[in-house]
C-alpha positions in Angstrom: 124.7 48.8 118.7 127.9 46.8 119.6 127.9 44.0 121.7 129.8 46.3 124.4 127.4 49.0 124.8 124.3 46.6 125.1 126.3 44.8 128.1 127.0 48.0 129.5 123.3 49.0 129.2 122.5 45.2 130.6 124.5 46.5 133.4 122.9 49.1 134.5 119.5 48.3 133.9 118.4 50.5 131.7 117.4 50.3 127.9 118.0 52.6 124.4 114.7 54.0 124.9 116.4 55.7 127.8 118.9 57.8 125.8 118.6 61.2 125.5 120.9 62.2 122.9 124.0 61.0 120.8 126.2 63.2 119.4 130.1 62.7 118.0 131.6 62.0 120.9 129.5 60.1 122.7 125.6 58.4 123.4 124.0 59.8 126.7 121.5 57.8 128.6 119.1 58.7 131.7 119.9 57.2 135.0 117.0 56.3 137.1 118.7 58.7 139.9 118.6 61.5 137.8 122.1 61.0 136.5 123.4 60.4 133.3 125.6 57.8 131.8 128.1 58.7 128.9 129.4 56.1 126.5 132.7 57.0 124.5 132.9 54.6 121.7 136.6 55.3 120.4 136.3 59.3 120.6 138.1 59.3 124.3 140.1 57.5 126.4 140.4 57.1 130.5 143.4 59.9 130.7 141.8 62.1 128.8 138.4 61.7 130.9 140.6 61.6 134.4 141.7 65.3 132.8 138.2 66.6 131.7 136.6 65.2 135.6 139.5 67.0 137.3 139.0 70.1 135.5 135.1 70.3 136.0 135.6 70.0 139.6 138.1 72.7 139.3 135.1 74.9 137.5 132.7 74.2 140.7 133.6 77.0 142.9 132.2 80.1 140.1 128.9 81.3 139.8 128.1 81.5 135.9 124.6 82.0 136.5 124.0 78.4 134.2 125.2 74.8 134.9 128.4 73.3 134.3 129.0 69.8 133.5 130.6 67.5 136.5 132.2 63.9 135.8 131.3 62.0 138.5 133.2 58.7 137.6 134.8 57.4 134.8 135.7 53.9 134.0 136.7 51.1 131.0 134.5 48.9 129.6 136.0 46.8 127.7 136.5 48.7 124.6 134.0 51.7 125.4 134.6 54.3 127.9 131.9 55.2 130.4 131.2 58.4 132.4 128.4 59.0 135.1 127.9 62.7 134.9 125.6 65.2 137.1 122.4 65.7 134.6 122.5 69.3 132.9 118.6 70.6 132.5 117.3 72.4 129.2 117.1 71.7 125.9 120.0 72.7 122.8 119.2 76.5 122.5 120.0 75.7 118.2 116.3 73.1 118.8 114.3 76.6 119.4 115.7 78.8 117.0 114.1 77.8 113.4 111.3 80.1 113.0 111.6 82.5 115.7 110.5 86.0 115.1 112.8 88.9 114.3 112.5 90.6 117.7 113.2 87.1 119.4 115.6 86.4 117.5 117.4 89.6 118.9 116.4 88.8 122.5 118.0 85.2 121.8 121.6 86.6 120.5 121.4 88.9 123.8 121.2 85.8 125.8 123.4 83.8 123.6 126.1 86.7 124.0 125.6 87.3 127.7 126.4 83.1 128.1 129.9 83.3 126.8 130.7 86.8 127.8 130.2 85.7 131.9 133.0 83.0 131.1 135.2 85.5 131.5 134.6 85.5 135.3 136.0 82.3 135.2 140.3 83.4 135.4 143.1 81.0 134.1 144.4 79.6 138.0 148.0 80.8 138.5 149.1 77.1 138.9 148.2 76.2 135.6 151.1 75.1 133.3 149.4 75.2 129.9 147.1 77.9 127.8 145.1 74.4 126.0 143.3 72.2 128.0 144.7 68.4 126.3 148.2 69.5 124.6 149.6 65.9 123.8 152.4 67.6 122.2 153.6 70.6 124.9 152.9 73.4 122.7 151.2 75.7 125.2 153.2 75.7 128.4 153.2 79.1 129.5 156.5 79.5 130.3 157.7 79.2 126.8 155.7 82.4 126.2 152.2 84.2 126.7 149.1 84.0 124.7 150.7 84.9 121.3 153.2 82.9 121.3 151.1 79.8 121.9 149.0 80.7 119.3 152.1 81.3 116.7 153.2 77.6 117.9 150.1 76.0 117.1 149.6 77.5 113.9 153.0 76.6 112.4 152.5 73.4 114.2 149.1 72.9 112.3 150.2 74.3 108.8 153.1 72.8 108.4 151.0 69.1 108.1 147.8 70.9 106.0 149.9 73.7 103.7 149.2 72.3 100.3 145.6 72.0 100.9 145.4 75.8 102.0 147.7 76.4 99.0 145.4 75.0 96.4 142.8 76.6 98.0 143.4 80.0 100.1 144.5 82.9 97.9 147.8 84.3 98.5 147.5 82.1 101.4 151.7 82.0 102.1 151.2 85.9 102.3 148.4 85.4 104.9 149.9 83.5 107.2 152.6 86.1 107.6 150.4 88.7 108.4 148.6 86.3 111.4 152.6 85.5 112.8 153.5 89.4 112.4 150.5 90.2 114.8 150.9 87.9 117.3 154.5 88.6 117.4 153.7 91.1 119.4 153.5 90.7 123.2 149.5 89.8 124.8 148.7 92.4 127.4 145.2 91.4 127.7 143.6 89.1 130.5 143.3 84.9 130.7 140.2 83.7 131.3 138.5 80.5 130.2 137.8 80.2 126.6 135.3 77.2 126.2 136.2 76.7 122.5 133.4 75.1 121.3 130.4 77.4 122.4 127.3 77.4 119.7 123.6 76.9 119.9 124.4 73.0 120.3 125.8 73.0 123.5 124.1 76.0 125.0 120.9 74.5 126.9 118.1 76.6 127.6 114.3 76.3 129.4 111.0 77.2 127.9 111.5 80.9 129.0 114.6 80.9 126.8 116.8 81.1 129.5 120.8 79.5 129.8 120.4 76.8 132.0 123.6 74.6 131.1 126.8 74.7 128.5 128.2 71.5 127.4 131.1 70.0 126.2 133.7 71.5 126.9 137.5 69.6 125.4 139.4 69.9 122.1 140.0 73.8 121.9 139.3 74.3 125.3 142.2 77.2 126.3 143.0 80.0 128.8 143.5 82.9 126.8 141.8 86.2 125.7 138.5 85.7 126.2 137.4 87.2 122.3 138.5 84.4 121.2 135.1 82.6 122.5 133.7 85.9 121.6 134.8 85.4 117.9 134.2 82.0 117.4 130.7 82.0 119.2 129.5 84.5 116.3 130.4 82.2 113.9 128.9 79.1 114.8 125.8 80.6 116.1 124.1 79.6 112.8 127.6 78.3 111.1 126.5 76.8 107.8 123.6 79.4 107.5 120.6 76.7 108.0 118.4 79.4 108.9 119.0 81.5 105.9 118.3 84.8 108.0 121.8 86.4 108.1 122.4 85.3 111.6 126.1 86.2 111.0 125.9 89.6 110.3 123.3 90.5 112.4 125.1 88.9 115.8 127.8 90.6 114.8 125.7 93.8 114.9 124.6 93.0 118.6 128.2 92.2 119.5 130.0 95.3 118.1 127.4 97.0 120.3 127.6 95.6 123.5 131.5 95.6 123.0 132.7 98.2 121.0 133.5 99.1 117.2 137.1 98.5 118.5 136.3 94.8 118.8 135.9 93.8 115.1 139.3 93.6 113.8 140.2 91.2 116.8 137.0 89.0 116.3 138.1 88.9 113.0 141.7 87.8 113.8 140.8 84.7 115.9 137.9 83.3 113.1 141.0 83.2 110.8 143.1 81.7 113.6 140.0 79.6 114.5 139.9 78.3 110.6 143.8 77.3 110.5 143.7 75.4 113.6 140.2 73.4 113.1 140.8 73.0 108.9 141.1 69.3 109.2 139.7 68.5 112.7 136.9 65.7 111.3 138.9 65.3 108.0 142.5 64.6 107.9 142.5 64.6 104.2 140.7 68.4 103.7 137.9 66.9 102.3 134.9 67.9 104.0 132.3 70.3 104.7 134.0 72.1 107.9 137.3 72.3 105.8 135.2 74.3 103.3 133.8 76.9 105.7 137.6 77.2 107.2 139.0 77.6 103.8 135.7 80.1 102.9 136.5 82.4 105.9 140.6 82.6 105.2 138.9 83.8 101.0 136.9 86.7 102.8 138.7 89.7 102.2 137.0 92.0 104.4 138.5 89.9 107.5 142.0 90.4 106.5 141.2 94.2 105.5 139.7 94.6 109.0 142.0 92.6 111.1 143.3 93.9 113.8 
């Protein structure tokens, strides 16, 4: 641990046996007044917490049925950012699922689906300027165009730097691409709601009766668009790399065709190819790792491009 952390830990008077999780972005640790304190070691910065705190508070006023994370102060120290947030009860829903029984495993992808589907109650406010949460480089402002055309923006924005990687590896990927632009060249007609961008088994807490008590970590791909588009890319991370070997994918995908209709599929299939464009290099700039291949994998599946609506 740097010599930062442990002062910040010094300062409030608590030690590492107090922390409760660390993930990518940052190390959590319990508060003795049942907050908890977040520490940002290079993965954030105070503008883009100031952001994140003034949109939680902006989430407070809807009923979700679950917990939704709330900043309540962010600060610099030294060279590590600090949050103190409200603490979020449960543990990751993904720490229960190895070994669960068929039939619970169906009860838990009900649950799991009925989480991100009640985001939708949460509508895009009419003051908002922008369809993505942190856009550094204006790409969303809704008055440049609706959901579509944001979309089409970001893609030619993002595959314009990666190409030759999806080139090398994406059949008749040039040919591909097209057929994504064509679609969303034509106009969105459907709702804006919030689209938490990241929802999977990981930031999903639940209690011992398998029930949603908190979702987590919201940021990078956080948007206000069409609301499949959480839909979508909650199916594929449920079990993303297939850890659990039990064909989690397909059989989600059974329980969401049928709580939202066979007339879903090709657009849950047109935002995972979307999803894998726009997130290809997200933890490797250079293509080289593990999420690259499961992008690249997705965009080689056939079927989604058949079926895409």
């Amino acid at each position: 641990m740097s010599q930062s952390k442990q002062a910040i830990l010094r300062k409030y008077g608590i030690s590492v046996q107090q922390r409760v999780s660390s993930g990518m972005e940052a190390e959590v640790y319990a508060l003795p007044d049942g907050t908890v304190l977040k520490l940002y070691d290079g993965t954030a910065n105070l503008a883009s917490l100031a952001v994140l705190q003034q949109f939680y508070a902006s989430l407070q006023g809807y009923a979700v049925g679950y917990a939704l994370p709330y900043i309540l102060s962010a600060a610099q120290e030294g060279d590590v950012c600090i949050t103190i947030e409200r603490h979020l009860p449960g543990v990751p829903m993904a720490s229960i699922m190895a070994g669960l029984a068929s039939a619970e495993m169906e009860r838990l992808m009900q649950t799991y689906l009925s989480a991100v589907l009640v985001l939708q109650s949460i509508p895009m406010p009419p003051e908002a300027r922008q369809y993505k949460l942190f856009d550094e480089h204006g790409l969303s402002l809704r008055n440049q165009g609706d959901w579509h055309d944001f979309l089409a923006h970001w893609l030619s924005q993002k595959t314009a730097a990666i190409a030759p990687y999806f080139q090398r590896d994406v059949s008749d990927f040039a040919v591909k691409l097209v057929q994504l632009i064509d679609l969303l060249a034509q106009p969105y007609t459907g709702v804006h709601c919030l689209v938490h961008g990241d929802f999977f088994p990981g930031n999903l807490l639940v209690n011992p009766r398998r029930e949603v008590t908190a979702l987590l970590d919201f940021g990078l791909f956080t948007l206000w668009g069409d609301p499949l588009f959480d839909v979508a890319t909650a199916w594929v991370f449920f079990d993303m790399y297939d850890d659990l070997k039990a064909s989690l994918r397909r059989r989600l995908l059974e329980v969401i065709l049928s709580r939202l209709g066979e007339e879903t599929r090709g657009v849950l299939y047109r935002y995972v190819l979307i999803y894998s464009l726009l997130s290809a290099n997200t933890y490797a700039p250079d293509c080289s790792d593990g999420h690259y291949r499961w992008c690249a994998a997705n965009l080689n599946h056939q079927p989604y491009w058949d079926a895409m609506a």
